[in-house]
PQR file of N, CA, C, O and H, with PARSE charges and radii, in Angstrom:
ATOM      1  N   UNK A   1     208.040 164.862 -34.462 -0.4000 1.5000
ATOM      2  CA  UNK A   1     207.823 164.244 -35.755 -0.0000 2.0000
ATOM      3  C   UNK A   1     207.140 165.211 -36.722  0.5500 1.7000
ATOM      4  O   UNK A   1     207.512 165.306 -37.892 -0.5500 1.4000
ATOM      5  N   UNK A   2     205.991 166.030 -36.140 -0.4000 1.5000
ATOM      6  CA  UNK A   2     205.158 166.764 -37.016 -0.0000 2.0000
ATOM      7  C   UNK A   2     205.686 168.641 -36.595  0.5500 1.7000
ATOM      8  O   UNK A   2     205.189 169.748 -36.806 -0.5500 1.4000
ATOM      9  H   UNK A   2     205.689 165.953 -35.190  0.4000 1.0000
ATOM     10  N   UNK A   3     206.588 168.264 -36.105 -0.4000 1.5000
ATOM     11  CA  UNK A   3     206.970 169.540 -35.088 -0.0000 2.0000
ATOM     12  C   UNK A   3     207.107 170.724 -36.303  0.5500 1.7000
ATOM     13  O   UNK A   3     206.598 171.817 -36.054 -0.5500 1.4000
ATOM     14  H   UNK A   3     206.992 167.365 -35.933  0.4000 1.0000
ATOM     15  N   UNK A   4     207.745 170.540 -37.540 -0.4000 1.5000
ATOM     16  CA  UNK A   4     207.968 171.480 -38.472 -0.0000 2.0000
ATOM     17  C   UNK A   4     207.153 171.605 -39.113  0.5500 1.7000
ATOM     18  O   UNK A   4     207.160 172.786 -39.462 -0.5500 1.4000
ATOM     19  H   UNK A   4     208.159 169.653 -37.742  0.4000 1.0000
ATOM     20  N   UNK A   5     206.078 170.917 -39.701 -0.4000 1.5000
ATOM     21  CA  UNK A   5     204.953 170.593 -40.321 -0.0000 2.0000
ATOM     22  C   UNK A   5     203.285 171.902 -39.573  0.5500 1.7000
ATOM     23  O   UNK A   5     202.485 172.653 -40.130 -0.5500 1.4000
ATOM     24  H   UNK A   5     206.073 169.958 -39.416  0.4000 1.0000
ATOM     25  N   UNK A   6     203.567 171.455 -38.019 -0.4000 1.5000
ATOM     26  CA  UNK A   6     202.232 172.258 -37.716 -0.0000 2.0000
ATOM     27  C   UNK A   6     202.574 173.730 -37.494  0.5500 1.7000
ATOM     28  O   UNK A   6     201.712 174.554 -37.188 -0.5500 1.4000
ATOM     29  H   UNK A   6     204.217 170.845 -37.567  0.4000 1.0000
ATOM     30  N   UNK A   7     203.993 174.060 -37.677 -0.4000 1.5000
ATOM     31  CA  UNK A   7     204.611 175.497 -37.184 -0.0000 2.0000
ATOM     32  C   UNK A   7     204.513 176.254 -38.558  0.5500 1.7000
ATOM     33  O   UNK A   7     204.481 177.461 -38.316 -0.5500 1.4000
ATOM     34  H   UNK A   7     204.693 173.391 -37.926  0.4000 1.0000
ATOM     35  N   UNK A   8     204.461 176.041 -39.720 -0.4000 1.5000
ATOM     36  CA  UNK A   8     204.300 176.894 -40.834 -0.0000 2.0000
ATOM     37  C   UNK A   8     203.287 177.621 -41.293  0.5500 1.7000
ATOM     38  O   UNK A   8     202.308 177.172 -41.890 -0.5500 1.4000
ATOM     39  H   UNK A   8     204.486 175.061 -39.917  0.4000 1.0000
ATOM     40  N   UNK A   9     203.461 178.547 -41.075 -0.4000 1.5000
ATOM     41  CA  UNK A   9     201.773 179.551 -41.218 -0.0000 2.0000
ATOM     42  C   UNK A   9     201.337 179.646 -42.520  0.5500 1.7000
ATOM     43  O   UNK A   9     201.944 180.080 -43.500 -0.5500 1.4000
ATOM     44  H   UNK A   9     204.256 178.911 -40.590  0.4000 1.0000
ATOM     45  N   UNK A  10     200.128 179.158 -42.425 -0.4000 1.5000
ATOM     46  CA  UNK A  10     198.720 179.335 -43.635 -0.0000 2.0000
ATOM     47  C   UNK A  10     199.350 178.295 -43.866  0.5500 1.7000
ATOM     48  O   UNK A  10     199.856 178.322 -44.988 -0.5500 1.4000
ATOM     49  H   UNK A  10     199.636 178.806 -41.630  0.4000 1.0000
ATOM     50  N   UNK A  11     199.633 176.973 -43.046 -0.4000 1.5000
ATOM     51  CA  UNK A  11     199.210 175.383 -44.008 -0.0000 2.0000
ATOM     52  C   UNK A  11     199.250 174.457 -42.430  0.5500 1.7000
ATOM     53  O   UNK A  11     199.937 173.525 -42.010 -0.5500 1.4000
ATOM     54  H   UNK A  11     199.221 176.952 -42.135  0.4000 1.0000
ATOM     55  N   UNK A  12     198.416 175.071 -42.016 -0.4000 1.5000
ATOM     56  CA  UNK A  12     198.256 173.780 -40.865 -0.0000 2.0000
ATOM     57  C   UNK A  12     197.021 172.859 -41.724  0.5500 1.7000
ATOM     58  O   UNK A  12     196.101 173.179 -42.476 -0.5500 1.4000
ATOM     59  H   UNK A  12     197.858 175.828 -42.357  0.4000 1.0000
ATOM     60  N   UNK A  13     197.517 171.604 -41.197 -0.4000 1.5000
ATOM     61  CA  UNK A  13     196.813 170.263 -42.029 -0.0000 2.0000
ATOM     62  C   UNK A  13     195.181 170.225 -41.094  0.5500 1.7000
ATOM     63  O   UNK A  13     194.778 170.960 -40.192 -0.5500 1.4000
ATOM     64  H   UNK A  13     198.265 171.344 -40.586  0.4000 1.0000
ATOM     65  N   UNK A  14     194.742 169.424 -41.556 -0.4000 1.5000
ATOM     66  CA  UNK A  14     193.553 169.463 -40.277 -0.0000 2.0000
ATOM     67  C   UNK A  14     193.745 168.217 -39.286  0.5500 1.7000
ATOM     68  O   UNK A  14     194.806 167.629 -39.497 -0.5500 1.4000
ATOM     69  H   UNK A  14     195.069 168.827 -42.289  0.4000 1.0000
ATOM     70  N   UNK A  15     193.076 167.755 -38.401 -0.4000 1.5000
ATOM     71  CA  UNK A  15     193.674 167.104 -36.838 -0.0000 2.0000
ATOM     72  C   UNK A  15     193.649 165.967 -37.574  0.5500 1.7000
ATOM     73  O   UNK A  15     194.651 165.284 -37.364 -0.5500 1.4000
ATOM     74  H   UNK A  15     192.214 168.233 -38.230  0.4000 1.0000
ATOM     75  N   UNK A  16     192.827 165.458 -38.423 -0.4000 1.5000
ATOM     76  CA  UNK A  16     192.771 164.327 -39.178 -0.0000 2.0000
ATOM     77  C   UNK A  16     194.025 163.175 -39.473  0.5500 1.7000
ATOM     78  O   UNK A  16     194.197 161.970 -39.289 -0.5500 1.4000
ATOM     79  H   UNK A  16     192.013 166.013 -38.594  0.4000 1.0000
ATOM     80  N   UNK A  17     195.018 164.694 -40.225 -0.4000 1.5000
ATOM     81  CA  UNK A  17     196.098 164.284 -40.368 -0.0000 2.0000
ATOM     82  C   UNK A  17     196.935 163.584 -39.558  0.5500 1.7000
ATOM     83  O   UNK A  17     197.520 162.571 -39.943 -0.5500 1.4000
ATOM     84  H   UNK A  17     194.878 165.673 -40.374  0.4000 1.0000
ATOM     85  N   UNK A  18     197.029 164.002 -38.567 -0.4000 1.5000
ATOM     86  CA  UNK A  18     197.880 163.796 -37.244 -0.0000 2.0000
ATOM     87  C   UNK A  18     197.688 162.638 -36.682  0.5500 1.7000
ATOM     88  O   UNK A  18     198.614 161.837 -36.559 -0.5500 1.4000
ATOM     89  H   UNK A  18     196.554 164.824 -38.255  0.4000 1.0000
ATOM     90  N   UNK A  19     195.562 162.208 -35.960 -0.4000 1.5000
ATOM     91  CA  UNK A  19     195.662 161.214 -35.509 -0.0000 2.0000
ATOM     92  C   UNK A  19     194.305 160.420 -36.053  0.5500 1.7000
ATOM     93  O   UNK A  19     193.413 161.098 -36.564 -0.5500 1.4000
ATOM     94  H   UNK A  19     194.809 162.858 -36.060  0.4000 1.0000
ATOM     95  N   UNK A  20     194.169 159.125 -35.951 -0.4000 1.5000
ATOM     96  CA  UNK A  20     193.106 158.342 -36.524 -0.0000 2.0000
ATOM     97  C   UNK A  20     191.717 158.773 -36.723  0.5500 1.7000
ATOM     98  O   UNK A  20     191.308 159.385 -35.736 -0.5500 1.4000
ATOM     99  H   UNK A  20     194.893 158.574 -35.537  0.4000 1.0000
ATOM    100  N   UNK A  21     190.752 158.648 -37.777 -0.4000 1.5000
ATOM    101  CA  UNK A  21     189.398 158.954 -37.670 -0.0000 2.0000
ATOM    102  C   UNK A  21     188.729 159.322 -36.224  0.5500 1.7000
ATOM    103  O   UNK A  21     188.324 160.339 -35.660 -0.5500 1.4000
ATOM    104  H   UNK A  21     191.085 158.151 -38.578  0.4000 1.0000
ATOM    105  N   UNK A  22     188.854 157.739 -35.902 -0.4000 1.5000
ATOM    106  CA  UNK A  22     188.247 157.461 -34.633 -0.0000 2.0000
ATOM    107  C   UNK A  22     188.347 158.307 -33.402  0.5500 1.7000
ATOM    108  O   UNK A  22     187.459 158.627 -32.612 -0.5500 1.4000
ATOM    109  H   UNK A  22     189.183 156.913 -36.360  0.4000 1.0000
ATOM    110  N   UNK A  23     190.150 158.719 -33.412 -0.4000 1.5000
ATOM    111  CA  UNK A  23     190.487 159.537 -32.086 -0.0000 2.0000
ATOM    112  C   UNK A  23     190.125 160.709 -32.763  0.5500 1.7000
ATOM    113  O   UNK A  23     190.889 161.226 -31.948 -0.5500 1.4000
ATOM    114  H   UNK A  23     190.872 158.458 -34.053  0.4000 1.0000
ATOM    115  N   UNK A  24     189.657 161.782 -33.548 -0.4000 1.5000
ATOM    116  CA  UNK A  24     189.122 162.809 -33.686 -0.0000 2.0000
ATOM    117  C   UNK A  24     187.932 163.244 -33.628  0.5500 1.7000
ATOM    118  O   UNK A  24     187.557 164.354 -33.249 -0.5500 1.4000
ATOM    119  H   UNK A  24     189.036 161.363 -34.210  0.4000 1.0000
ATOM    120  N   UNK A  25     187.204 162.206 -34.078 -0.4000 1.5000
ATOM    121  CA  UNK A  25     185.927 162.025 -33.922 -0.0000 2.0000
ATOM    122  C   UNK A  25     185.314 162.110 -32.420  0.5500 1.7000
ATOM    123  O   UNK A  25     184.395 162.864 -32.102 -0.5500 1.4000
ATOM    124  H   UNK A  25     187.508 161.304 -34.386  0.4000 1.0000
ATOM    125  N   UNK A  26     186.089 161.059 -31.413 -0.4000 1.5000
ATOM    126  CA  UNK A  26     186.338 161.423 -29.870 -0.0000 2.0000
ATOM    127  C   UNK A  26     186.773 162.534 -29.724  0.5500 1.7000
ATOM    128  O   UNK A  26     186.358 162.877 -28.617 -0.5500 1.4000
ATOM    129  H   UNK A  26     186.836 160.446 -31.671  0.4000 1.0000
ATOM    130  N   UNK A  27     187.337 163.305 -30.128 -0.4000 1.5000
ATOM    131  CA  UNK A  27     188.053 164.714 -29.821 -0.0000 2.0000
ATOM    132  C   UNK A  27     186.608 165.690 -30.233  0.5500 1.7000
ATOM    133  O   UNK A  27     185.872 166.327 -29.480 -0.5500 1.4000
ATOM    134  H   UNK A  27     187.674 163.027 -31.027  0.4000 1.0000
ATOM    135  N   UNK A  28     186.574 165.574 -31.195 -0.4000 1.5000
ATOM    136  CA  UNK A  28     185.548 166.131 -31.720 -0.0000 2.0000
ATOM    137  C   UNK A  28     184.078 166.867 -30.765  0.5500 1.7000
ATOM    138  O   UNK A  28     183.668 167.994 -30.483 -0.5500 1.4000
ATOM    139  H   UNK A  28     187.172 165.056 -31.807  0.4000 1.0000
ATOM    140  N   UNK A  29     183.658 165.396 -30.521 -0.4000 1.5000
ATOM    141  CA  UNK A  29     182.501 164.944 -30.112 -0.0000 2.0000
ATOM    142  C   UNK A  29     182.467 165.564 -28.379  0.5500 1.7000
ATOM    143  O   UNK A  29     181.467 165.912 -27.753 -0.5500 1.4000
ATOM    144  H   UNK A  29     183.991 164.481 -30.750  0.4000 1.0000
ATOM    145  N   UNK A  30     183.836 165.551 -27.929 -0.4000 1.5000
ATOM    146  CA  UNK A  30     183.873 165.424 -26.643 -0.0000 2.0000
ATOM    147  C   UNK A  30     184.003 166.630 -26.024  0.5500 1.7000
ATOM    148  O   UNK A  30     183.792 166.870 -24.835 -0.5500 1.4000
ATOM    149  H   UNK A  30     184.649 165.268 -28.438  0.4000 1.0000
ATOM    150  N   UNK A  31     184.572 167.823 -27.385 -0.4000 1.5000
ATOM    151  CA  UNK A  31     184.991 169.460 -26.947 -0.0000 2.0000
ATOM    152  C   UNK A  31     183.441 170.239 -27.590  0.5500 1.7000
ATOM    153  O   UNK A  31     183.169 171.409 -27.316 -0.5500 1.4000
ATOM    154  H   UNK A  31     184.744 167.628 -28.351  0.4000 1.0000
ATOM    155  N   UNK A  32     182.428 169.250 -28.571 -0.4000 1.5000
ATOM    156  CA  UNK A  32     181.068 170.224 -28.406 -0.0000 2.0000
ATOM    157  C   UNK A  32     179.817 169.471 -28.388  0.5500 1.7000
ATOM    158  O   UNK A  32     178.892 169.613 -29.188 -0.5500 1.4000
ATOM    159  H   UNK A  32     182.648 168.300 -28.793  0.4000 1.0000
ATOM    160  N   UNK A  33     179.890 168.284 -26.956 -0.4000 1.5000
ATOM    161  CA  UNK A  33     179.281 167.632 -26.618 -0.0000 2.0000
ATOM    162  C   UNK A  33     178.144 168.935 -25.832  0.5500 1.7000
ATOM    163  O   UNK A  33     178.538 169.805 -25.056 -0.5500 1.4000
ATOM    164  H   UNK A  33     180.641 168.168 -26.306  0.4000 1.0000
ATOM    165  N   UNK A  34     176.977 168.780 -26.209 -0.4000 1.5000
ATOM    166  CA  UNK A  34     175.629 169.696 -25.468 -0.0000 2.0000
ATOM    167  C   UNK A  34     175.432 171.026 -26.672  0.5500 1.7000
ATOM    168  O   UNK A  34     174.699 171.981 -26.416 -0.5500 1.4000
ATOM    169  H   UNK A  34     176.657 168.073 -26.839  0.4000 1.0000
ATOM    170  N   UNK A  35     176.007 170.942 -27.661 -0.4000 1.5000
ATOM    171  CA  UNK A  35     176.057 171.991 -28.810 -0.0000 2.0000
ATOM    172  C   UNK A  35     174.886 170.984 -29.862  0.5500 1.7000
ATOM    173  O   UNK A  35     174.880 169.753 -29.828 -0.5500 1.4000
ATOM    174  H   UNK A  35     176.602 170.166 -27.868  0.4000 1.0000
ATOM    175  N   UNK A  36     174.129 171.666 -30.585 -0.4000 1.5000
ATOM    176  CA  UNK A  36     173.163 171.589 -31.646 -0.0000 2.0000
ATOM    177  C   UNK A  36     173.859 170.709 -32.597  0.5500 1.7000
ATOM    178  O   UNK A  36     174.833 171.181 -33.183 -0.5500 1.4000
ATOM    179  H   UNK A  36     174.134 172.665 -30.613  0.4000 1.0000
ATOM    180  N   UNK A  37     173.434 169.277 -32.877 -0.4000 1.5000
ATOM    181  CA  UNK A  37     174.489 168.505 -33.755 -0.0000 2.0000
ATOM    182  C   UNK A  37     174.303 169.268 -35.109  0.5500 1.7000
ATOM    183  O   UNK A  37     175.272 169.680 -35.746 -0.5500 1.4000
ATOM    184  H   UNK A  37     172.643 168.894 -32.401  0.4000 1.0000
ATOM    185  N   UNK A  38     172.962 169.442 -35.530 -0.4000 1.5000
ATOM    186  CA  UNK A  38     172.656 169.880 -36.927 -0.0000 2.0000
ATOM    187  C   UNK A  38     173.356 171.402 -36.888  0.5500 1.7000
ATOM    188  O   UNK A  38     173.773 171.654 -38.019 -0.5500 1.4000
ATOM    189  H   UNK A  38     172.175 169.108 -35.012  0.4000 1.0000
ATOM    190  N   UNK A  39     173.550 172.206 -36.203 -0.4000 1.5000
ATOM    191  CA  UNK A  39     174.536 173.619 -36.367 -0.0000 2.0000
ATOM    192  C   UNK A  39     175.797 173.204 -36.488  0.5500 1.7000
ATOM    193  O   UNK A  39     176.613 173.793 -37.198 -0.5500 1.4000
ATOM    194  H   UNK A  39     173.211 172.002 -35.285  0.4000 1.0000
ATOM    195  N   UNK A  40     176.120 171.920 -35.654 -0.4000 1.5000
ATOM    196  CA  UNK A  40     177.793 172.257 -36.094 -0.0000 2.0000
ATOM    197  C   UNK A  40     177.861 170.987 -37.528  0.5500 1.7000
ATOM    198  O   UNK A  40     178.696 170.982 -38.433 -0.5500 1.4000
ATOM    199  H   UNK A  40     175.457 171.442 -35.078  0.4000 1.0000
ATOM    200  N   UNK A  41     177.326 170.533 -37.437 -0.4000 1.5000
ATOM    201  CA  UNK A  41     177.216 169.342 -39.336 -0.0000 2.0000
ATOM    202  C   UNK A  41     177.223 170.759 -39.875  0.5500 1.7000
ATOM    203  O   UNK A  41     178.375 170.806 -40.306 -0.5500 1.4000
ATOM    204  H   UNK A  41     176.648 170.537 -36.702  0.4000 1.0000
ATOM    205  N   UNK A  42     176.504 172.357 -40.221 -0.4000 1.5000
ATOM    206  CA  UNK A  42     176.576 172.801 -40.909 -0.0000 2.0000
ATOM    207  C   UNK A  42     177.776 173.782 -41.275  0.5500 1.7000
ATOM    208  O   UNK A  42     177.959 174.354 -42.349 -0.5500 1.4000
ATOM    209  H   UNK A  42     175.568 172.319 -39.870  0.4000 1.0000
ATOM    210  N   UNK A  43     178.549 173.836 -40.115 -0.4000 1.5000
ATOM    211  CA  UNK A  43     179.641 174.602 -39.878 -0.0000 2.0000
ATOM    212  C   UNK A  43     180.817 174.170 -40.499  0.5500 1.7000
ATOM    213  O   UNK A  43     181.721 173.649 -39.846 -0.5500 1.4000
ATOM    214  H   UNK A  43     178.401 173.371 -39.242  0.4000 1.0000
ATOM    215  N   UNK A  44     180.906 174.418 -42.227 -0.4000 1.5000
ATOM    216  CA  UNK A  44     181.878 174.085 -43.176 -0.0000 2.0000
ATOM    217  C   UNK A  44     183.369 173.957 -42.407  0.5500 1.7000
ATOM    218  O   UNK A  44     184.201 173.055 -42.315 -0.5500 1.4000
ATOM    219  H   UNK A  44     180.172 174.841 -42.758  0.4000 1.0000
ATOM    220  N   UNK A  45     183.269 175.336 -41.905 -0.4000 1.5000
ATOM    221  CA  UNK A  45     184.903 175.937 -41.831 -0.0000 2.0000
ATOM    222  C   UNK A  45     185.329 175.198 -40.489  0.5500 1.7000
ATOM    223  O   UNK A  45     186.532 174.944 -40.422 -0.5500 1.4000
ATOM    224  H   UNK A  45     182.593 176.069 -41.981  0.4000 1.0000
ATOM    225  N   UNK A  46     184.670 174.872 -39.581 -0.4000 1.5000
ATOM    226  CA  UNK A  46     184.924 173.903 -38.531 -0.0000 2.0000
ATOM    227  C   UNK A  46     184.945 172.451 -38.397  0.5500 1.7000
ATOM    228  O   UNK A  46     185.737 171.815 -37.701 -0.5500 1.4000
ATOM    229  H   UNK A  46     183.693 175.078 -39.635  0.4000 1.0000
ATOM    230  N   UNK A  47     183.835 171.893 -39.256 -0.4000 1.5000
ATOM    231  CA  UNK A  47     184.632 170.276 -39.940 -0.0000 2.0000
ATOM    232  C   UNK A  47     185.653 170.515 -40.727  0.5500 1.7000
ATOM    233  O   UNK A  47     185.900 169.415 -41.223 -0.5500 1.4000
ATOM    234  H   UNK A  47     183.191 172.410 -39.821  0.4000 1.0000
ATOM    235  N   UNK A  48     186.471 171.357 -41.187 -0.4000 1.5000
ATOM    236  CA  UNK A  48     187.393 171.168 -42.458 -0.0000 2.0000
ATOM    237  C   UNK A  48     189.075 171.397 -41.585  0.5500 1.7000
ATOM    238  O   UNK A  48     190.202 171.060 -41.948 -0.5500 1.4000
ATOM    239  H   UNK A  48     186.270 172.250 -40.784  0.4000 1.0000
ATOM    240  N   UNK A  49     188.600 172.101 -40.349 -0.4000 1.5000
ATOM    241  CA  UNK A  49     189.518 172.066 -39.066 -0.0000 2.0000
ATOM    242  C   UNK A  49     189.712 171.117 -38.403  0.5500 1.7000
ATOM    243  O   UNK A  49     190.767 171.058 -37.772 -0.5500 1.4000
ATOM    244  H   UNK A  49     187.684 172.375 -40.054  0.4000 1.0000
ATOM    245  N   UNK A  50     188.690 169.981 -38.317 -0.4000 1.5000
ATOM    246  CA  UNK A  50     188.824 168.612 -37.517 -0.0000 2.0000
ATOM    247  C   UNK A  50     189.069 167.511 -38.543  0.5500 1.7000
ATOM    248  O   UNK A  50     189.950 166.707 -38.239 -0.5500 1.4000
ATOM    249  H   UNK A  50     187.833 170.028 -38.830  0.4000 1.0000
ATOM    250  N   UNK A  51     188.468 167.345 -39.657 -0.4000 1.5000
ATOM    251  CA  UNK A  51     188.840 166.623 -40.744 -0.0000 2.0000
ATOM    252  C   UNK A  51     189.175 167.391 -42.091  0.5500 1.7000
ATOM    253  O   UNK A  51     189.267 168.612 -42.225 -0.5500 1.4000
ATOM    254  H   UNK A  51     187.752 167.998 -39.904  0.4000 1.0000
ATOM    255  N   UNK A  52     189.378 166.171 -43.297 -0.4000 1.5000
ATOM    256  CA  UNK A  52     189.814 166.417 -44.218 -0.0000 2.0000
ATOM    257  C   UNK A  52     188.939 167.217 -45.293  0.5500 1.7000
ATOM    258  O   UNK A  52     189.291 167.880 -46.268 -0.5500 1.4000
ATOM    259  H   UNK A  52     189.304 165.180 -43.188  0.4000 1.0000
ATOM    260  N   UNK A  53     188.026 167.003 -44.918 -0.4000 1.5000
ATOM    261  CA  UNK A  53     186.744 168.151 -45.777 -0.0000 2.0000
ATOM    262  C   UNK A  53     185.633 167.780 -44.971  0.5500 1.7000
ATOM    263  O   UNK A  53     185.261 166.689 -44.538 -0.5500 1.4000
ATOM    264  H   UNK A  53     187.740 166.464 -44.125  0.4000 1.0000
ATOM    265  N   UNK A  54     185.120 169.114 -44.854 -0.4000 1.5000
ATOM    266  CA  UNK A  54     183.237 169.551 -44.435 -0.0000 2.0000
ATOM    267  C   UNK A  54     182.527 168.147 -44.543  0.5500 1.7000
ATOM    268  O   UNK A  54     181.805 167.864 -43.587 -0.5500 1.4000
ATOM    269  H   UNK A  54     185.422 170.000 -45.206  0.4000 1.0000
ATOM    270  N   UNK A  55     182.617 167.299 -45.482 -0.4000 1.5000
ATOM    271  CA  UNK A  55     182.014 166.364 -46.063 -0.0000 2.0000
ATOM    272  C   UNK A  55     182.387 165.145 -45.554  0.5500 1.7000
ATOM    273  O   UNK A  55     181.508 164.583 -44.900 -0.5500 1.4000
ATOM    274  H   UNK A  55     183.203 167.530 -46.259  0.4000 1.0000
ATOM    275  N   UNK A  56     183.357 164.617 -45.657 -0.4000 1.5000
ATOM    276  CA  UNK A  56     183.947 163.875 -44.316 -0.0000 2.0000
ATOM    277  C   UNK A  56     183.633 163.978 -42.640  0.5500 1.7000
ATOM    278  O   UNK A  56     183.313 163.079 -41.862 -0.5500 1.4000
ATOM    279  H   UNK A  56     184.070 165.074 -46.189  0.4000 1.0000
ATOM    280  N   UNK A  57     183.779 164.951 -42.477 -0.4000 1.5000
ATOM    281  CA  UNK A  57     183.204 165.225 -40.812 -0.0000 2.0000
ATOM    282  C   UNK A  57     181.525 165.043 -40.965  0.5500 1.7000
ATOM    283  O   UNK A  57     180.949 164.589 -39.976 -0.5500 1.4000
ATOM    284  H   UNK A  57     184.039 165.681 -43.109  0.4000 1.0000
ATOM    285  N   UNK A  58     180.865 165.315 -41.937 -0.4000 1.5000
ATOM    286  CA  UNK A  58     179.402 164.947 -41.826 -0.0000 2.0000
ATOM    287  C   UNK A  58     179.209 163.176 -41.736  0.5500 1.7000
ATOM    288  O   UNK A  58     178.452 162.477 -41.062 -0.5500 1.4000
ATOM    289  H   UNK A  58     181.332 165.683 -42.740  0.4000 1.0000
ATOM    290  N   UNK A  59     180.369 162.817 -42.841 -0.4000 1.5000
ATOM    291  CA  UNK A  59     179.870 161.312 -43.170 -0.0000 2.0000
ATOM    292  C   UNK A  59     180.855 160.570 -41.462  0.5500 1.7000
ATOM    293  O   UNK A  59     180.587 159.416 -41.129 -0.5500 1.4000
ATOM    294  H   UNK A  59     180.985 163.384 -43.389  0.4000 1.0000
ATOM    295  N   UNK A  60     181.232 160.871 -41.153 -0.4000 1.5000
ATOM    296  CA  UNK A  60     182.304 160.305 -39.580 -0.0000 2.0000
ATOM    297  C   UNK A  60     181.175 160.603 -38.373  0.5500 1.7000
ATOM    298  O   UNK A  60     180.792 159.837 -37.488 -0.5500 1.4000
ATOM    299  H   UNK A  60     181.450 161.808 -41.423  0.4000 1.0000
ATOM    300  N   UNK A  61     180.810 161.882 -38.631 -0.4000 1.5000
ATOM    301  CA  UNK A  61     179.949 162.638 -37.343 -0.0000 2.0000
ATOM    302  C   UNK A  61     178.220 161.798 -37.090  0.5500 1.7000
ATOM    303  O   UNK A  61     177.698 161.625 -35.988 -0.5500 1.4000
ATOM    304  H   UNK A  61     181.121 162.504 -39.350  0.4000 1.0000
ATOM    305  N   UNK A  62     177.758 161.487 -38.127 -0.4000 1.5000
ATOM    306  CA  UNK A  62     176.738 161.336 -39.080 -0.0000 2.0000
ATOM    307  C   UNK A  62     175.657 160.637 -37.349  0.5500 1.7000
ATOM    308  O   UNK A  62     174.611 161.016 -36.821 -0.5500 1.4000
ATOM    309  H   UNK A  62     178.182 161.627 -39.022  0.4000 1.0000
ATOM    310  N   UNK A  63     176.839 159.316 -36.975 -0.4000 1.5000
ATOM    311  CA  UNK A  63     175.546 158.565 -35.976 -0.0000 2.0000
ATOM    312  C   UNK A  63     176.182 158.851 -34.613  0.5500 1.7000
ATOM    313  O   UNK A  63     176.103 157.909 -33.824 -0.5500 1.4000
ATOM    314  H   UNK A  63     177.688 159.009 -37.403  0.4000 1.0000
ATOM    315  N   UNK A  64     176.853 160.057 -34.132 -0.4000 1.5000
ATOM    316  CA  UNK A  64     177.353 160.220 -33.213 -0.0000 2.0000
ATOM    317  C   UNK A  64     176.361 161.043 -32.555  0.5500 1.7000
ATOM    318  O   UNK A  64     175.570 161.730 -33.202 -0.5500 1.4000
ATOM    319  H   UNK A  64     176.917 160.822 -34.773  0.4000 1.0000
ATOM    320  N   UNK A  65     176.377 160.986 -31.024 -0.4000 1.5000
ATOM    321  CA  UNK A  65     175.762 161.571 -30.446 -0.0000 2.0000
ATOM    322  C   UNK A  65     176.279 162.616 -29.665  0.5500 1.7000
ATOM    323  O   UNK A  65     177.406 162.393 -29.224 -0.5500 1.4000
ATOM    324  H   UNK A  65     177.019 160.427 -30.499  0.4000 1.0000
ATOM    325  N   UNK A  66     175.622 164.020 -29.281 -0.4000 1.5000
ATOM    326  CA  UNK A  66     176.241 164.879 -28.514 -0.0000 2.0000
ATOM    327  C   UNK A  66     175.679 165.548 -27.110  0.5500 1.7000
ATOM    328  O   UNK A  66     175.997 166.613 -26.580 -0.5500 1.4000
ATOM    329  H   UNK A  66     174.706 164.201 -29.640  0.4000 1.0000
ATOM    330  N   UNK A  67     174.874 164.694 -26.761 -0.4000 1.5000
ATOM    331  CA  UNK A  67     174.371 164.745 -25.450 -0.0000 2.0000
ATOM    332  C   UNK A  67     175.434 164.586 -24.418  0.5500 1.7000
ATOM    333  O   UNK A  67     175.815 163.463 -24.090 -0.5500 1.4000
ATOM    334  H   UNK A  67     174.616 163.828 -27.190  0.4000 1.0000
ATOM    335  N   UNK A  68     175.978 165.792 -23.840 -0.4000 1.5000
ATOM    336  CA  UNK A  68     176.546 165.278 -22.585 -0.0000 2.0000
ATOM    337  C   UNK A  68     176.203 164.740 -21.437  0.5500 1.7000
ATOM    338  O   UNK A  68     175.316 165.210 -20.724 -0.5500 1.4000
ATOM    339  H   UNK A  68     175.669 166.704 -24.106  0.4000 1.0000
ATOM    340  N   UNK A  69     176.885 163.698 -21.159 -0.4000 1.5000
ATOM    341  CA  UNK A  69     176.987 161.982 -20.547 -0.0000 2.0000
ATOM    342  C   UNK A  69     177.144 163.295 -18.628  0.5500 1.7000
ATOM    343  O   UNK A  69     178.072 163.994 -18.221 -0.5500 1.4000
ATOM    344  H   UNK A  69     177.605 163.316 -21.739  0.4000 1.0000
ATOM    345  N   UNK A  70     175.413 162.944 -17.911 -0.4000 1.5000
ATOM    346  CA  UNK A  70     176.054 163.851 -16.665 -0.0000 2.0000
ATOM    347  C   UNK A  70     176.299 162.537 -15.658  0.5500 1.7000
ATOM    348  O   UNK A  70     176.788 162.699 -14.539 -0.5500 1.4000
ATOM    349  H   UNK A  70     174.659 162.376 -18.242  0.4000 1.0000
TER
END
């Protein structure tokens, strides 16, 4: 469906696009679970890769926790 869409270089969309808030946010959360929440909230260029702007991933990320669950 998105097969031609994510193959064109210098315009991949961010994951946002693809699948719901919610399931990215799980994606998110789950690949830098035990990482410094306040370093990666500040990491522009890496919320703008998981969502639709820096600013969005702060306001989605905001009451999530990243303690990994042992």
């Amino acid at each position: 469906m998105f097969r031609g869409e994510v193959s064109k270089p210098g315009s991949l969309a961010s994951v946002s696009k693809y699948i719901m808030d919610d399931d990215v946010v799980a994606l998110f959360v789950a690949l830098f679970a035990g990482y410094d929440k306040e370093e990666l909230l500040l990491d522009d260029e890496l919320l703008k890769c998981f969502f639709v702007s820096a600013e969005e991933g702060r306001n989605l990320l905001e009451f999530e926790n990243f303690t990994p669950v042992e």
